[in-house]
N, C-alpha and C positions, 0 to 999 in steps of 0.2 A: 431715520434718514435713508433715502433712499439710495440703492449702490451703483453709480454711473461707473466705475471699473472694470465692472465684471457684467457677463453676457448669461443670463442662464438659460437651460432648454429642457423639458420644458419651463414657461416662462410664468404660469399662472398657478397652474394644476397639477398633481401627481396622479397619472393613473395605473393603479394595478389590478394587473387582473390575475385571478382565481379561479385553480383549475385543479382537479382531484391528485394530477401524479405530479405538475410542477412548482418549482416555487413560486409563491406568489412575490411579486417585484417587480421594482421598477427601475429605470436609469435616471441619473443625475449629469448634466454635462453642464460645466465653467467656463466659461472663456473669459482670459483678462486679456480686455480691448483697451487697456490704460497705457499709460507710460512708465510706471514702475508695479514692482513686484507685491504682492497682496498675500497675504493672509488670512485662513479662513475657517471657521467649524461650524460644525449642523448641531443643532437644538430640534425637540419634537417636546410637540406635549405629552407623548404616549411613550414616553423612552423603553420600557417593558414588551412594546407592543415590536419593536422593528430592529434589525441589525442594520448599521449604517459605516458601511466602509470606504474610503476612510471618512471619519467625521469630523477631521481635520486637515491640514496642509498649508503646503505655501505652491501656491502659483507664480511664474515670474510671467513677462511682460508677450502675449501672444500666444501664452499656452494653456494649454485644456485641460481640466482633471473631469474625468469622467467618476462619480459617486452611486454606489449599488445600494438601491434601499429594499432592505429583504422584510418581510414578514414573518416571525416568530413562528414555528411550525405548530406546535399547541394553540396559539393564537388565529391561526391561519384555520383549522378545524373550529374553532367558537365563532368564529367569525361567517363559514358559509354554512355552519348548522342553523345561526340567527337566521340567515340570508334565506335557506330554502325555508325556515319556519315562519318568519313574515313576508317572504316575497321579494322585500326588498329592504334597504336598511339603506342611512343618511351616514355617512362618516364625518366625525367633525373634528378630525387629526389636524395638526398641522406643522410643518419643516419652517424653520427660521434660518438662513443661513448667514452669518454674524462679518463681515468682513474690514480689513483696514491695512491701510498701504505702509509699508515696511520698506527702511533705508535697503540699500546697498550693501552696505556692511554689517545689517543682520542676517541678509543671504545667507552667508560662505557660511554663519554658524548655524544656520538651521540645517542646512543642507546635508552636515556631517554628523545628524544625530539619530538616534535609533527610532521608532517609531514613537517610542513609550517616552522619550526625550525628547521630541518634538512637538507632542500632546502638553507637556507638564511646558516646556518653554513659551509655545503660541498663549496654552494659559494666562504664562506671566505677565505676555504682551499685551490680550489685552486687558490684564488688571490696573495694568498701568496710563491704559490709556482712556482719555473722557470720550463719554457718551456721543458727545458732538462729534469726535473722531470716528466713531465705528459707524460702517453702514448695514444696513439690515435687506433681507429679502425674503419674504414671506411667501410660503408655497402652500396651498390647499391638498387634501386626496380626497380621490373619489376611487372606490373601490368598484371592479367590475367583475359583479361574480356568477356563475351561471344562471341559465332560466330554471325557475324551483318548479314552472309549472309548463305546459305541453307546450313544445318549441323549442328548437336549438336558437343558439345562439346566446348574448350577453343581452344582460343590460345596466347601463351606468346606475350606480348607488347614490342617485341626488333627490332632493328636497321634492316631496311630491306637490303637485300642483293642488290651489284650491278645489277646484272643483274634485279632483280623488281626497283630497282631506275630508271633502263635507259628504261623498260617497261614503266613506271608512266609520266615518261620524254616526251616518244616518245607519247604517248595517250596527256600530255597534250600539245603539238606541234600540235598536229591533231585540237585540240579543239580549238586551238587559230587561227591556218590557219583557219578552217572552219568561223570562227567568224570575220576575217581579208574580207575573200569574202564577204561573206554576207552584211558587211557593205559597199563594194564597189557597190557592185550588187542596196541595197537601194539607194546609192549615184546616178546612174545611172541614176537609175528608177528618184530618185528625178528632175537630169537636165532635162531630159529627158521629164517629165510634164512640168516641168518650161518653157521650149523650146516652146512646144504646145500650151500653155497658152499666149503666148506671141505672137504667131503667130493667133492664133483664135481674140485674141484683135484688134491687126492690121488688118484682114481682115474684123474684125464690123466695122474698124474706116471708112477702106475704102468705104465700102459700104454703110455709109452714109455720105461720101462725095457724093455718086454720085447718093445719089437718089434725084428724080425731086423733085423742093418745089411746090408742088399743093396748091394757095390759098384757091381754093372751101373746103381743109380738113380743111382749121385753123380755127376754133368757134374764133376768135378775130375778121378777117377777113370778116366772113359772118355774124356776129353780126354789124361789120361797114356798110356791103354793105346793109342790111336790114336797119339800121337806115336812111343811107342816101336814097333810096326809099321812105320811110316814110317822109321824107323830104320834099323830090321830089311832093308825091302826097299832101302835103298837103299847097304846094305854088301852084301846079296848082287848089286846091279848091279853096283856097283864093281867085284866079284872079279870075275863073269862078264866084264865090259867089259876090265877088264885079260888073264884069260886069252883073252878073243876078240883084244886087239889086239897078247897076245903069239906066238898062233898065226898072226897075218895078216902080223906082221912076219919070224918064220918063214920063211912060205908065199915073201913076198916076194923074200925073198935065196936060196932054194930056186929061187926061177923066174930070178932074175938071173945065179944062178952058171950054171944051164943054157943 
């Protein structure tokens, strides 16, 4: 239901803008152009995202409450890091502000109560009160946050138009095709060693089938044939050494008998 009571301004859109050393924020301004006094709190879909003071109160009949909607400082940095990384960014936040007309004699009690008593009372009111009572006022944001690319100034954070959608589209089809080759091109290249690899193997395998086994290279081999030489010569000592000390012993008894 819509709120014929109350005046807001702005009336449609929230806009805040963003800027390195200040806060990002916006104002909120009420007017009750009614005949009795009103009561009122702010809703957001992003309640993490925003300080909102007050986001409650009572207004009475021709007065203004002016509402400060701040941007979370941490949030305010993710917010125009997104902003310079794509350029541009859609916010899709939105403020509801909830309201509904209050006697006379709820005045004097709300009016005497501390902040945090006034939050928990307006609560109560409107627990108690039907849907068909309360009125509603739906406010959008569009965030304005610097130019990411050459140029000063701003530009609003709204829905971009078709024809840059089907730009953004066709650019990234380009990106994707290009990155679809490339990885077939590496895939290539990869069989493509694999192939040669496999073929260079094969041709060491064969060329050492076919090379001659030369015993003369094997150190196992010329170590044996050296041993057995040694062998060799040292049976032909023996005999000579035997028939040498069987002719001396001989010669011996040859010169003794004489």
């Amino acid at each position: 239901m819509l709120n014929g009571a109350l005046k807001f301004s702005p009336d449609e859109c929230l806009d805040i803008v963003f800027s390195e050393g200040d806060n990002a924020e916006t104002k909120l301004q009420i007017t009750n152009i009614g005949l009795s006094p009103c009561i009122f709190k702010v809703k957001t879909t992003t309640p993490d995202r925003y300080l909102v003071k007050p986001n409650h109160g009572l207004i009475r009949q021709a007065a203004v409450t002016e509402i400060s909607i701040v941007v979370v400082q941490s949030k305010k940095k993710d917010i125009m890091a997104l902003a310079k990384a794509k350029g541009m960014m859609k916010c899709t936040d939105k403020f509801l502000v909830q309201s509904s007309v209050v006697d006379a004699s709820v005045v004097g009690e709300l009016e005497g109560k501390t902040s945090t008593e006034l939050a928990e009372a307006i609560t109560r009111l409107f627990g108690k009160r039907e849907k068909r009572m309360l009125n509603a006022k739906k406010l959008l944001v569009d965030f304005m946050v610097p130019e990411s690319r050459a140029g000063d100034g701003y530009h609003l954070a709204t829905e971009s138009t078709p024809e840059e959608m089907f730009a953004e589209i066709v650019t990234l089809r380009k990106k994707y095709d290009d990155l679809v080759a490339f990885t077939v091109k590496l895939t290539a290249e990869r069989d493509s060693l694999s192939t040669n690899l496999a073929e260079v193997q094969k041709e060491l395998n064969n060329l050492h089938d076919h090379v001659e086994y030369d015993p003369a290279c094997d150190p196992d081999m010329q170590h044996h044939r050296n041993k057995r030489t040694f062998h060799t010569l040292h049976v032909l000592f023996m005999i000579f050494f035997s028939f040498f000390m069987g002719h001396y012993g001989l010669l011996q008894r040859l010169f003794a008998g004489s």
